[in-house]
matplotlib code that plots the C-alpha trace (Angstrom):
import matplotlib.pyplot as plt

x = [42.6, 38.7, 38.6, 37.3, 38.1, 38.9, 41.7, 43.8, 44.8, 42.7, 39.8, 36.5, 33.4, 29.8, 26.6, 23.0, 19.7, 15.9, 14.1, 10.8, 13.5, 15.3, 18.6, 21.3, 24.7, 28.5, 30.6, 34.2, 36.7, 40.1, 41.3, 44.1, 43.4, 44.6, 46.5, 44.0, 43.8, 40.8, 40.7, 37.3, 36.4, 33.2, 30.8, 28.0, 30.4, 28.3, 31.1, 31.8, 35.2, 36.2, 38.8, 40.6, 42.1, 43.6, 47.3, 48.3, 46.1, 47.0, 44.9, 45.9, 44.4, 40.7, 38.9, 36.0, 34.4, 30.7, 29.3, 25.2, 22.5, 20.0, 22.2, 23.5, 20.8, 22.9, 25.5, 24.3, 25.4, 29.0, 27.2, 26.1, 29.5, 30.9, 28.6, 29.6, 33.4, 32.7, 31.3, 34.3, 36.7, 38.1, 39.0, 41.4, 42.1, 42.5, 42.7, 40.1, 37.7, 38.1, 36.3, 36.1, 37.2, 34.9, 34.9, 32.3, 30.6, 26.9, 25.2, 22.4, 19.3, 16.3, 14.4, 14.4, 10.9, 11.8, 9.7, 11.8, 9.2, 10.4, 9.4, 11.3, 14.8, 16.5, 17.1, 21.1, 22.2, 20.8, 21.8, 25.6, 24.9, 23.7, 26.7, 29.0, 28.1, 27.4, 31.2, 33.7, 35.6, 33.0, 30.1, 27.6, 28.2, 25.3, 22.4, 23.2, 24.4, 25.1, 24.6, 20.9, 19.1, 21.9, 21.3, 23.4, 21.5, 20.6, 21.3, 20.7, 23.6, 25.6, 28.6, 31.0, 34.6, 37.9, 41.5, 45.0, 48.4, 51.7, 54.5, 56.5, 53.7, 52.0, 48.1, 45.7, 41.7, 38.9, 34.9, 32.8, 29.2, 27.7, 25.0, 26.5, 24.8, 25.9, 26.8, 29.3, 28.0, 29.2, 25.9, 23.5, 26.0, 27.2, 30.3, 31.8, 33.9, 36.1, 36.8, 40.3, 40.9, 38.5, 39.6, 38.3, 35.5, 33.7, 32.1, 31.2, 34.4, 33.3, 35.7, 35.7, 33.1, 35.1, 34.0, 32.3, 29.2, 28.1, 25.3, 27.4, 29.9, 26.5, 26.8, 23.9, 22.8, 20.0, 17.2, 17.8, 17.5, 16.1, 19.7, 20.2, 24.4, 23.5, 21.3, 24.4, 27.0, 29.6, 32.2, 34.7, 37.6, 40.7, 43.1, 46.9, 49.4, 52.2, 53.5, 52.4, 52.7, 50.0, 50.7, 51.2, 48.3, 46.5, 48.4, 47.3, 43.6, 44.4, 46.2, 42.9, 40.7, 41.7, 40.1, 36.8, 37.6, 38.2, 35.2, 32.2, 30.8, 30.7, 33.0, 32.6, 30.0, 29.3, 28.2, 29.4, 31.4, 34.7, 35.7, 38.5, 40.2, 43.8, 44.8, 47.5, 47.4, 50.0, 49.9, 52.6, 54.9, 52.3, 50.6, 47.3, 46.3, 42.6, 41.2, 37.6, 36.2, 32.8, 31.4, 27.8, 25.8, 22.0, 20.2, 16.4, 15.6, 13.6, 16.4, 16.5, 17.9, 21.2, 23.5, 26.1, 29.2, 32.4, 34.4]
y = [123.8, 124.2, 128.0, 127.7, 128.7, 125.5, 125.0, 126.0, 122.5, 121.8, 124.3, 123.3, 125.0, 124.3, 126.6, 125.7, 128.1, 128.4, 129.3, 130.7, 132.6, 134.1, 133.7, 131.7, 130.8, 129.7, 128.2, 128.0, 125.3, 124.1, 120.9, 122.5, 126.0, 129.4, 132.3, 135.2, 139.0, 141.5, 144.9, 146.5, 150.3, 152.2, 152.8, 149.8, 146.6, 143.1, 141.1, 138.2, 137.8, 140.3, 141.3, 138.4, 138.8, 141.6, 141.4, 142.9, 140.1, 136.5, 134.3, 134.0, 130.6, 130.2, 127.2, 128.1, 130.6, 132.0, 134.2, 134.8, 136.8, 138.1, 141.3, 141.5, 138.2, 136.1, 136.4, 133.7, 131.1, 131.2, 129.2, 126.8, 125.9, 126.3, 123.1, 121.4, 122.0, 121.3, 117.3, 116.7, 118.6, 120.6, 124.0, 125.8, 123.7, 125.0, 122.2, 119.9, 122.1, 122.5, 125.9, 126.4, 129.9, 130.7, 134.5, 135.8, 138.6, 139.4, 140.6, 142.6, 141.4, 141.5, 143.7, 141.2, 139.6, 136.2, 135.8, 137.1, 136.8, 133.5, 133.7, 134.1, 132.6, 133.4, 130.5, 131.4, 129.0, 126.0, 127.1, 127.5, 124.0, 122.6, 124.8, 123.3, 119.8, 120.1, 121.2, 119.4, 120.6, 121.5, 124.1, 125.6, 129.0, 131.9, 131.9, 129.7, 130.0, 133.6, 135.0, 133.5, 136.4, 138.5, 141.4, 144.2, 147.3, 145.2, 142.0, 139.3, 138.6, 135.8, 133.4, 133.1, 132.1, 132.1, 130.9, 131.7, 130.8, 132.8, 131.5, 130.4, 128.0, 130.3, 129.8, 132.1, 131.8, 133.9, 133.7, 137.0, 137.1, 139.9, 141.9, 145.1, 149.0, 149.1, 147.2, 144.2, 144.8, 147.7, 149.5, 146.6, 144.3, 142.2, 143.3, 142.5, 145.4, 142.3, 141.4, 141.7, 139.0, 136.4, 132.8, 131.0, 132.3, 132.8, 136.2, 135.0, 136.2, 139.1, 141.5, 145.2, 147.5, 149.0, 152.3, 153.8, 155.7, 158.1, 155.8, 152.9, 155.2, 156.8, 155.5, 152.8, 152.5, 149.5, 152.1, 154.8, 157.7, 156.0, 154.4, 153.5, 152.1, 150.6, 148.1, 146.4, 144.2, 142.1, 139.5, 138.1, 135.8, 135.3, 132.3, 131.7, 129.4, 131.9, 132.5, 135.1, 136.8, 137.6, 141.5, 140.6, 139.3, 142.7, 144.2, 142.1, 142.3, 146.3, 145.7, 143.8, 146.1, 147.2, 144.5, 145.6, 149.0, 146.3, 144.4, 146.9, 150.4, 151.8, 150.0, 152.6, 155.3, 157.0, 154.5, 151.7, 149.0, 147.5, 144.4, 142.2, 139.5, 137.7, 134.5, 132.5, 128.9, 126.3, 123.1, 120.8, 124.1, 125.8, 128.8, 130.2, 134.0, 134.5, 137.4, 138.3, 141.6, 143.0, 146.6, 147.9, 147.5, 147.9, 144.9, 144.1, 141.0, 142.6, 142.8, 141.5, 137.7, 137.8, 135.4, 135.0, 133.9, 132.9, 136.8]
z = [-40.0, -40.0, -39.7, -36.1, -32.7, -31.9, -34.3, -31.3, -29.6, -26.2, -26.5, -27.0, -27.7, -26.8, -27.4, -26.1, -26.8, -26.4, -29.5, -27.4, -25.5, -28.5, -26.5, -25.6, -24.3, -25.6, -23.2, -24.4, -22.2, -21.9, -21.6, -19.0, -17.0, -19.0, -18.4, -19.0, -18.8, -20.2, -21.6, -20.3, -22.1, -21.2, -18.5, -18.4, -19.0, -18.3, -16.9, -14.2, -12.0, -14.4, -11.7, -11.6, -15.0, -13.8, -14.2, -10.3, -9.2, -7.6, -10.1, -13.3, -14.7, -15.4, -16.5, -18.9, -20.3, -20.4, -23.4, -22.7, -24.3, -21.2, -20.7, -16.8, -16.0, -18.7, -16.2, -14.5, -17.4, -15.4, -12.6, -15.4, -17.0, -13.4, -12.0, -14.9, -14.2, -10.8, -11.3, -13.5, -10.5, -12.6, -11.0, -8.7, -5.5, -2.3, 0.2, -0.3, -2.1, -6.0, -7.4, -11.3, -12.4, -15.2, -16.4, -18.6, -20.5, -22.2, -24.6, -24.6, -26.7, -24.3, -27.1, -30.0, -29.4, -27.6, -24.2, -21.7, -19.2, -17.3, -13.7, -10.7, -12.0, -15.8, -17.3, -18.2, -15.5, -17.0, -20.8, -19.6, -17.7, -21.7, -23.3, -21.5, -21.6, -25.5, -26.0, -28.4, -31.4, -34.1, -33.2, -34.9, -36.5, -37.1, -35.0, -32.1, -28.3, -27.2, -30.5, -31.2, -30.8, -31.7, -34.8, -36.3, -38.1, -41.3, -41.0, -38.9, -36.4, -34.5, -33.7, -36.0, -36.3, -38.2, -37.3, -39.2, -38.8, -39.5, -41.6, -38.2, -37.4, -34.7, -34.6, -34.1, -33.9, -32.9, -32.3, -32.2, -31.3, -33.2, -31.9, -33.4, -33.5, -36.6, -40.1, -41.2, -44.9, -47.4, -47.6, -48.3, -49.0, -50.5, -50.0, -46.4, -45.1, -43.5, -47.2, -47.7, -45.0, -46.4, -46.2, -49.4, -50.6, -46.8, -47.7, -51.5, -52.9, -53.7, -52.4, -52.0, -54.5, -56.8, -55.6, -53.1, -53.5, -50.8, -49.5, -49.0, -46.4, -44.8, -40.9, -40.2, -36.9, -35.3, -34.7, -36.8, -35.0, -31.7, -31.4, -27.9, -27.4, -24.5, -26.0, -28.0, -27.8, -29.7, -27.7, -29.2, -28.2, -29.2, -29.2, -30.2, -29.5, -28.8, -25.3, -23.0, -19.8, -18.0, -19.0, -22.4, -22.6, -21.6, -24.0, -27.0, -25.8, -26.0, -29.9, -30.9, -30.1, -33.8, -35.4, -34.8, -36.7, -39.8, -39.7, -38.3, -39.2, -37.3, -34.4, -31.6, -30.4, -27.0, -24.3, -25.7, -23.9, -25.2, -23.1, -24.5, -22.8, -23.8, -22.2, -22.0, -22.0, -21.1, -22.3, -23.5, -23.7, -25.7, -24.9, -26.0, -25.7, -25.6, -26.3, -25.5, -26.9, -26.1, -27.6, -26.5, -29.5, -30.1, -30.1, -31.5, -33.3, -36.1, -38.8, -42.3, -41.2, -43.5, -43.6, -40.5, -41.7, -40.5, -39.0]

ax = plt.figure().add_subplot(projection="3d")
ax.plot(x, y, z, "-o")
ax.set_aspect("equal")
plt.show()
């Protein structure tokens, strides 16, 4: 296993950006269509066919999914990986015609410097177009695809990735984009509050500080006191190899909303937006549960650049 998303068997992974832009797009696809459900919490969520992964609803399998910066005009990436999908006719048939189902979700970074001023058109469609030609089974990690112009209150944020299996042989992987309100470090670092579920030596090895002084537990927030939560977000996905239901599936995105408690501080404030999304994938009598998380964090581009490593 390589630690990535793609350590689940049949997913693939592709990210394309624009360095003028200071933004980009992820587009995450399966070799076969998924079973996929989403958790959505708060007021402003930046989805697409969200409804459809809901579980009293008639389609269940989606091809492809689309992470964006651009806030709600990165939502137009779906189109992209969606005409990609659609020359290789891949997709949900009805008769004759053959329509990719690609969900997504964004991030909101249109403070961070880049030149959003592009004309009539965003350029997201063309970027999830790139993303999702560009996608195979290693990917870049840090600042790349949806998380390019991503930050966090210190640091510099992100895509990054990690995968695990249990003793039964039951994989599971994830990839977050990172655009948080507020910190993955212990104060200034370098301790990672995700420490005590490093793999290797990911995070430097480091650990936890053996104490805590009252700075290091102060709550950091991109801003300071101009905070704004509706100027942040983090996705992340989730993937395992266990079999699901389409309910089950919600209920996992629901469970994994925890995880975000363990690797950000802080994970939640008023106005943010929680989005996760589980899915279950079929191939070969396999399943895979996808989870896709998003939180309305702050986003500007002027942070320290830190390190984005593996989550």
């Amino acid at each position: 296993m390589k630690n990535l998303l793609t350590d689940i068997s049949g997913v693939r992974v592709g990210h394309a950006d624009d360095a003028k832009l200071a933004s980009g797009v992820t587009a995450v696809l399966f070799d076969t269509p998924v079973v996929a459900a989403m958790d959505v919490r708060g007021g402003g969520p930046g989805t697409r066919d969200s409804t459809l992964l809901d579980p009293v609803n008639t389609v269940e399998r989606i091809d492809g999914l689309a992470l964006s910066g651009g806030s709600a005009f990165g939502i137009e990436a779906g189109g992209g990986v969606q005409a990609w999908l659609a020359e290789q006719r891949r997709g949900f048939a009805i008769g004759d015609a053959v329509i990719p189902i690609v969900p997504g979700a964004v991030v909101f970074d249109l403070l961070n410097g880049g030149d959003k001023q592009w004309g009539r058109f965003a350029p997201y469609r063309d970027l999830g177009y790139a993303a999702a030609a560009a996608a195979g089974d290693d990917f870049a990690l840090g600042s790349t695809g949806a998380g390019f112009g991503a930050t966090t209150a210190n640091l510099k944020g992100g895509v990054g990735s990690a995968s695990a299996a249990t003793p039964s042989g039951v994989r599971v992987a994830a990839l977050a984009v990172v655009n948080a309100v507020g910190c993955v470090t212990v104060g200034d670092g370098p301790w990672f509050w995700a420490a005590p579920f490093e793999s290797g030596d990911e995070y430097g090895g480091r650990g936890l500080p053996p104490s805590f002084t009252p700075e290091m537990l102060a709550m950091r927030l991109k801003g300071g006191g101009t905070a704004d939560a509706g100027e942040n977000t983090t996705l992340v996905i989730v993937i395992t190899d266990a079999v699901l239901t389409k309910p089950q599936a919600r209920r996992l995105a629901i469970i994994a909303q925890t995880g975000f408690a363990r690797a950000l501080s802080s994970s939640r404030s008023p106005g943010r937006r929680y989005r996760v999304r589980c899915r279950h994938w079929s191939q070969a009598n396999r399943s895979a549960c996808r989870i896709d998380r998003t939180r309305n964090d702050r986003s500007q581009h002027g942070g320290s650049r830190g390190r984005t490593r593996r989550l």
